[in-house]
Structures are given as structure tokens and as C-alpha cells.
N, CA, C and O atoms as CSV, one atom per row, in Angstrom:
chain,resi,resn,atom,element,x,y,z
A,1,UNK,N,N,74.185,54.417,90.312
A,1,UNK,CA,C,74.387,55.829,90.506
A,1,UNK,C,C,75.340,56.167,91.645
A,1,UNK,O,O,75.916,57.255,91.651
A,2,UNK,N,N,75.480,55.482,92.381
A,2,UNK,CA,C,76.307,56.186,93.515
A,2,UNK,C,C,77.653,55.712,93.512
A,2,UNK,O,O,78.458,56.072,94.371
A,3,UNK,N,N,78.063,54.582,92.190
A,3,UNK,CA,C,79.707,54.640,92.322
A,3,UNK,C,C,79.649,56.317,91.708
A,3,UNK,O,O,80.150,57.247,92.340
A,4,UNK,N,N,78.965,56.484,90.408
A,4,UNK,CA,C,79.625,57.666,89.605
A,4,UNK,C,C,79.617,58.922,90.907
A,4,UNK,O,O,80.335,59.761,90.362
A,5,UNK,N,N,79.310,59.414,92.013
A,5,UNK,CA,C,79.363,60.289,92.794
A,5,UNK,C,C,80.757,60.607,93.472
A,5,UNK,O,O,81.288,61.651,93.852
A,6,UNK,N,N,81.281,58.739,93.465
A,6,UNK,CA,C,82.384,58.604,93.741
A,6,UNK,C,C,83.362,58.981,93.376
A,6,UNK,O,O,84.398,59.309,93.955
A,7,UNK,N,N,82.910,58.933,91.853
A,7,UNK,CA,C,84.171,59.239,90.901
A,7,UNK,C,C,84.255,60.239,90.652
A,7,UNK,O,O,85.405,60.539,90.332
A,8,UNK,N,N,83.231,61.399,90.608
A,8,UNK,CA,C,83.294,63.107,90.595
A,8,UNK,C,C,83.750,63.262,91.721
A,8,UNK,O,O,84.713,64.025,91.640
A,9,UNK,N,N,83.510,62.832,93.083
A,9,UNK,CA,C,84.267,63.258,94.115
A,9,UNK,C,C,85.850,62.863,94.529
A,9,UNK,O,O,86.508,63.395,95.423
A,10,UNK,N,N,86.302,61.718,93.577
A,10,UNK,CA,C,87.638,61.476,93.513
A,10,UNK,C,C,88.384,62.243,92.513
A,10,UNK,O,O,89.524,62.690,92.638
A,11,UNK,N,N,87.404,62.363,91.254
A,11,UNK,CA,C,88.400,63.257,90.425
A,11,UNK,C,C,88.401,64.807,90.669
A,11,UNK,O,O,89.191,65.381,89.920
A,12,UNK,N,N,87.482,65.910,91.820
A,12,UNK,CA,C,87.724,66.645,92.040
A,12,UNK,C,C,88.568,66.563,92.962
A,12,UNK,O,O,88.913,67.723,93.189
A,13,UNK,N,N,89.399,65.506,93.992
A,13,UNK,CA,C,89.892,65.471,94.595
A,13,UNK,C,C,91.257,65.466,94.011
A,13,UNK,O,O,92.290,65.868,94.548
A,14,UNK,N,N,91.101,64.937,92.801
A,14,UNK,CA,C,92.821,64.890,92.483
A,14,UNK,C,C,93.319,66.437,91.711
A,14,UNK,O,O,94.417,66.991,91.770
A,15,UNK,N,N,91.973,66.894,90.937
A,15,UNK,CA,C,92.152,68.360,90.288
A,15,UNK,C,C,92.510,69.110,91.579
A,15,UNK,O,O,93.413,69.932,91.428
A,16,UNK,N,N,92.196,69.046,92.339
A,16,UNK,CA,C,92.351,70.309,94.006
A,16,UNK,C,C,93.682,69.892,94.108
A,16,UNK,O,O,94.425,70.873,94.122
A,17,UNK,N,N,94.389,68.633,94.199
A,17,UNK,CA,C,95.747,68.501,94.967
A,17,UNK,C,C,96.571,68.747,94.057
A,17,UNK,O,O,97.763,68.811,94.359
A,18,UNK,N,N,96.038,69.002,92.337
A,18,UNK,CA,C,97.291,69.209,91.599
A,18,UNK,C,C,97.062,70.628,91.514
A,18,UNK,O,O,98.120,71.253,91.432
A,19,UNK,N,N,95.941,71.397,91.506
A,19,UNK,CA,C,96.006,72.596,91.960
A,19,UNK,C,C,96.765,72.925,92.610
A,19,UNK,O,O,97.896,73.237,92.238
A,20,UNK,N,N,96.215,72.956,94.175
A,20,UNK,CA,C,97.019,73.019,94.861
A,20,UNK,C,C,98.346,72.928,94.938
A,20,UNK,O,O,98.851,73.847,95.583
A,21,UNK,N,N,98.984,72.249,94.564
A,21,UNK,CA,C,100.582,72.172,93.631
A,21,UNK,C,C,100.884,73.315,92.755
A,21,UNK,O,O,101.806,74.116,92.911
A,22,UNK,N,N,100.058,73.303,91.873
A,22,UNK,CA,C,100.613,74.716,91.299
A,22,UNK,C,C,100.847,75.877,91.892
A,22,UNK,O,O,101.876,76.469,92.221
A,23,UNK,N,N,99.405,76.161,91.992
A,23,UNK,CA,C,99.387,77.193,93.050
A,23,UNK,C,C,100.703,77.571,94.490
A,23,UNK,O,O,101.250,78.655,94.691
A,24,UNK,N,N,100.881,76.360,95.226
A,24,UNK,CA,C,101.751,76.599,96.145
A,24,UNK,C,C,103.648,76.795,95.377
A,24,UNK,O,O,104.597,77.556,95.569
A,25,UNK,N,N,103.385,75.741,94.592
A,25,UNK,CA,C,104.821,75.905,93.649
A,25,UNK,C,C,105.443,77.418,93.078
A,25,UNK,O,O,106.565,77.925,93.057
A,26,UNK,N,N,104.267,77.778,92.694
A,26,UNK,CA,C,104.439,79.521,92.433
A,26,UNK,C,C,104.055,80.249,92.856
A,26,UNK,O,O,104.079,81.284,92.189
A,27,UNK,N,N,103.425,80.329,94.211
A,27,UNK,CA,C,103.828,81.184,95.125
A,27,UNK,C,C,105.449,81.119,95.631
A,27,UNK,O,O,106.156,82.124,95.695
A,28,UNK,N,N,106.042,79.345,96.082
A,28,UNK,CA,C,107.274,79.668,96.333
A,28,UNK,C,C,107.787,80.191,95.223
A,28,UNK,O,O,108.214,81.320,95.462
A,29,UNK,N,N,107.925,79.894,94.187
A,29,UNK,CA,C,108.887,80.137,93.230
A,29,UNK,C,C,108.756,82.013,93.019
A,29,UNK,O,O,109.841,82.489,92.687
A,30,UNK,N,N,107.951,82.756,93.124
A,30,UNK,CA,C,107.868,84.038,93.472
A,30,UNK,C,C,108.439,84.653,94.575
A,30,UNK,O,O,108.846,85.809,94.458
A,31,UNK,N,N,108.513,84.176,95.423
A,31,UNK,CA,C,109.200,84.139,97.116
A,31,UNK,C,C,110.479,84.353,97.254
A,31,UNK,O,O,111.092,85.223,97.873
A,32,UNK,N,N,110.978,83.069,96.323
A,32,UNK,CA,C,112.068,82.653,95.988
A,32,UNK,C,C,113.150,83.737,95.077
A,32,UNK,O,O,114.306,84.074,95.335
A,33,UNK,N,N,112.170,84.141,93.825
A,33,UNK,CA,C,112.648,85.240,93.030
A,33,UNK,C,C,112.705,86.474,93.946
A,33,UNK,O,O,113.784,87.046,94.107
A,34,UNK,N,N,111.931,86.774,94.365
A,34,UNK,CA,C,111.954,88.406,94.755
A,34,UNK,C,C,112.890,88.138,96.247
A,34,UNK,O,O,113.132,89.239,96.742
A,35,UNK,N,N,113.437,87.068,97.033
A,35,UNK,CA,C,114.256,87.573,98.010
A,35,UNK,C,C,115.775,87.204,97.256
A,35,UNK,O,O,116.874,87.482,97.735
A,36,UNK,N,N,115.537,86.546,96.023
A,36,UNK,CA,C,117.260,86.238,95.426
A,36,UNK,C,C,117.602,88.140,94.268
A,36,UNK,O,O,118.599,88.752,93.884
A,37,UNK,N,N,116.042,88.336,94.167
A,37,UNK,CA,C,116.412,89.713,93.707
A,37,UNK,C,C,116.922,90.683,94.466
A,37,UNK,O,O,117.849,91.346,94.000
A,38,UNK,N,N,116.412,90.967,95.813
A,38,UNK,CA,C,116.642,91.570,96.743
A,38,UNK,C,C,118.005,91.063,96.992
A,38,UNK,O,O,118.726,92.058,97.062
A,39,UNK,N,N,118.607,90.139,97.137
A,39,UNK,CA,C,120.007,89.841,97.916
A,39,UNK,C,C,121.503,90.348,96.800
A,39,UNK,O,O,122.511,90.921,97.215
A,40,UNK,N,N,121.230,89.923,95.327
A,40,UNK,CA,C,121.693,89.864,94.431
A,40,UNK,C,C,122.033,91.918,94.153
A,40,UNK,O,O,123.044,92.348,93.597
A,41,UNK,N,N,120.679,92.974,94.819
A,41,UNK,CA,C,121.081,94.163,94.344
A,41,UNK,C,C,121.823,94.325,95.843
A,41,UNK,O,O,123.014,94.625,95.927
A,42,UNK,N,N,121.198,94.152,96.702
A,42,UNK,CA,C,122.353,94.644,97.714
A,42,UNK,C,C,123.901,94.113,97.682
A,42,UNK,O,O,124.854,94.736,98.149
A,43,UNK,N,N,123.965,92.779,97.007
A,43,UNK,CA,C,125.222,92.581,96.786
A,43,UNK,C,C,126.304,93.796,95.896
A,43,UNK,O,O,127.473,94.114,96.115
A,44,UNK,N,N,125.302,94.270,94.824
A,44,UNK,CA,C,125.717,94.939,93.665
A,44,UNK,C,C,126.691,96.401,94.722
A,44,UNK,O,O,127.850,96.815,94.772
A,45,UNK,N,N,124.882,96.861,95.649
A,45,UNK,CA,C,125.881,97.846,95.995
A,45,UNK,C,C,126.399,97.682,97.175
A,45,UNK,O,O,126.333,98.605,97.987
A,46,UNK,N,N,127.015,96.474,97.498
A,46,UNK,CA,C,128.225,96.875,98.524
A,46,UNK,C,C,129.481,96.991,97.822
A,46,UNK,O,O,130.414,97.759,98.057
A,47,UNK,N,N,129.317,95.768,96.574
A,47,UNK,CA,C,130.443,95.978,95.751
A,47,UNK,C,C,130.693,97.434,95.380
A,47,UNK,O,O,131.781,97.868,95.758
A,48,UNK,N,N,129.872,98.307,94.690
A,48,UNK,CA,C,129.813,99.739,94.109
A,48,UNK,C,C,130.379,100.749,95.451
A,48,UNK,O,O,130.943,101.832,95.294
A,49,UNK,N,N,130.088,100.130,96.725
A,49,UNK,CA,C,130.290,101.013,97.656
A,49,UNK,C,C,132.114,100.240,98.290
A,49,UNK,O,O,133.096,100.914,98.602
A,50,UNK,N,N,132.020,98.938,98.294
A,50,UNK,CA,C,133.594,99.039,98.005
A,50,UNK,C,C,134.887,99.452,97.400
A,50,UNK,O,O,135.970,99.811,97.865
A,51,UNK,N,N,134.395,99.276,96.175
A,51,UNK,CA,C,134.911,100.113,94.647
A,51,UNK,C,C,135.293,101.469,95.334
A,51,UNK,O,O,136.400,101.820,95.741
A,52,UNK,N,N,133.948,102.233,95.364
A,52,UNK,CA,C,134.158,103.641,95.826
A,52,UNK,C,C,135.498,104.256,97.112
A,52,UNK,O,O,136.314,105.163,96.947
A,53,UNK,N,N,135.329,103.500,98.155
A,53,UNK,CA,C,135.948,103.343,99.145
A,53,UNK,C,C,137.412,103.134,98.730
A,53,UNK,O,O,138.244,103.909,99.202
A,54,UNK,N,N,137.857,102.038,97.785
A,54,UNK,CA,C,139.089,101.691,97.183
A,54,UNK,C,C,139.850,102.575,96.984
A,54,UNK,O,O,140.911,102.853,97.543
A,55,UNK,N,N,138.946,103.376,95.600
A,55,UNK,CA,C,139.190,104.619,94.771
A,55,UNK,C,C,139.597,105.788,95.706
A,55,UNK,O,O,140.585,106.522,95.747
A,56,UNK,N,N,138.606,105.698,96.350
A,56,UNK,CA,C,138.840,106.446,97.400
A,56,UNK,C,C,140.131,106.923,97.983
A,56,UNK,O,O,140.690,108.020,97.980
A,57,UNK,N,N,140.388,105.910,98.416
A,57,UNK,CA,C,141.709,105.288,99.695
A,57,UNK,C,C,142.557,105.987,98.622
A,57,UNK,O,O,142.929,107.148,98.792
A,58,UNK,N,N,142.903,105.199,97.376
A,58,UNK,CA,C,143.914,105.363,96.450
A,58,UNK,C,C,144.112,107.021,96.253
A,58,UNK,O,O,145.096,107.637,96.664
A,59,UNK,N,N,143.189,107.500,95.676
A,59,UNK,CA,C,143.370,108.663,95.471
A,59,UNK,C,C,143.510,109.680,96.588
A,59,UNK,O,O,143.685,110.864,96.300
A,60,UNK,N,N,143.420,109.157,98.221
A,60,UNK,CA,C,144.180,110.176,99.116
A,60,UNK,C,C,145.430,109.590,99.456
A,60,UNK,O,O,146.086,110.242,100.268
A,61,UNK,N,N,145.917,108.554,99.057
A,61,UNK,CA,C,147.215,108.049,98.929
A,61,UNK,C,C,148.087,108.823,98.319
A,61,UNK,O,O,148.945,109.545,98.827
A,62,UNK,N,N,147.764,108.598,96.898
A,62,UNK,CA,C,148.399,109.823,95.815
A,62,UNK,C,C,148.699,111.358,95.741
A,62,UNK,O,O,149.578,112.023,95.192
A,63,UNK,N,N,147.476,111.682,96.614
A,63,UNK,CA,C,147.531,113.123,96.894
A,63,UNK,C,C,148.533,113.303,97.807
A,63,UNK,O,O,149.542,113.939,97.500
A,64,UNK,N,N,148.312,112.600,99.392
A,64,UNK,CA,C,149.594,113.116,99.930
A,64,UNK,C,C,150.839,112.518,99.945
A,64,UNK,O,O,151.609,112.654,100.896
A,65,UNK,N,N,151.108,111.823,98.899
A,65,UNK,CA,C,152.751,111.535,98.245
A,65,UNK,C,C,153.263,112.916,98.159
A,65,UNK,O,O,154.401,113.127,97.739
């Protein structure tokens, strides 16, 4: 009787560390998504706010020709 104690306490030991793996894997991988989401829209609008600025420029160029 007391190897088998062993062996429930080794094989809950290996279910916890592959848990644990998951678990920590997708937390990063969530982490990961939501600050590449975050970086990816502010990229969007500096571009949109460059653009603007461009357009900008151009069209008081034109005007006082």
C-alpha cells in the first residue's frame, strides 16, 4: 500500500506542473495579445494623425500659391 500513495502523489504532481504550464502559458499569451493590440492601434493613429498633418501642410501650400 504505500508505494501506490506514491504514485497518486507523483502523478498529481506531474498533472499540477502541466497545469501549471497551461495556465501560465495563457496568461502570457493574453498579456502578450492585449499589449501587441494596444501598440499596433496607437501605431494606426499616429499614422492617421500623420496623414492628416501631410494633407494638411499640402493644402496650405496650395492655398497660398
Amino acid at each position: 500500500m504505500p508505494g501506490e500513495v506514491g504514485t497518486v502523489s507523483t502523478a498529481w504532481a506531474v498533472f499540477s506542473v502541466i497545469g501549471g504550464t497551461l495556465i501560465g502559458s495563457a496568461i502570457s499569451t493574453a498579456v502578450a495579445f492585449y499589449t501587441q493590440n494596444k501598440n499596433l492601434k496607437a501605431a494606426k493613429t499616429q499614422r492617421d494623425a500623420d496623414r492628416f498633418e501631410s494633407r494638411k501642410a499640402k493644402a496650405y501650400s496650395l492655398f497660398f500659391k
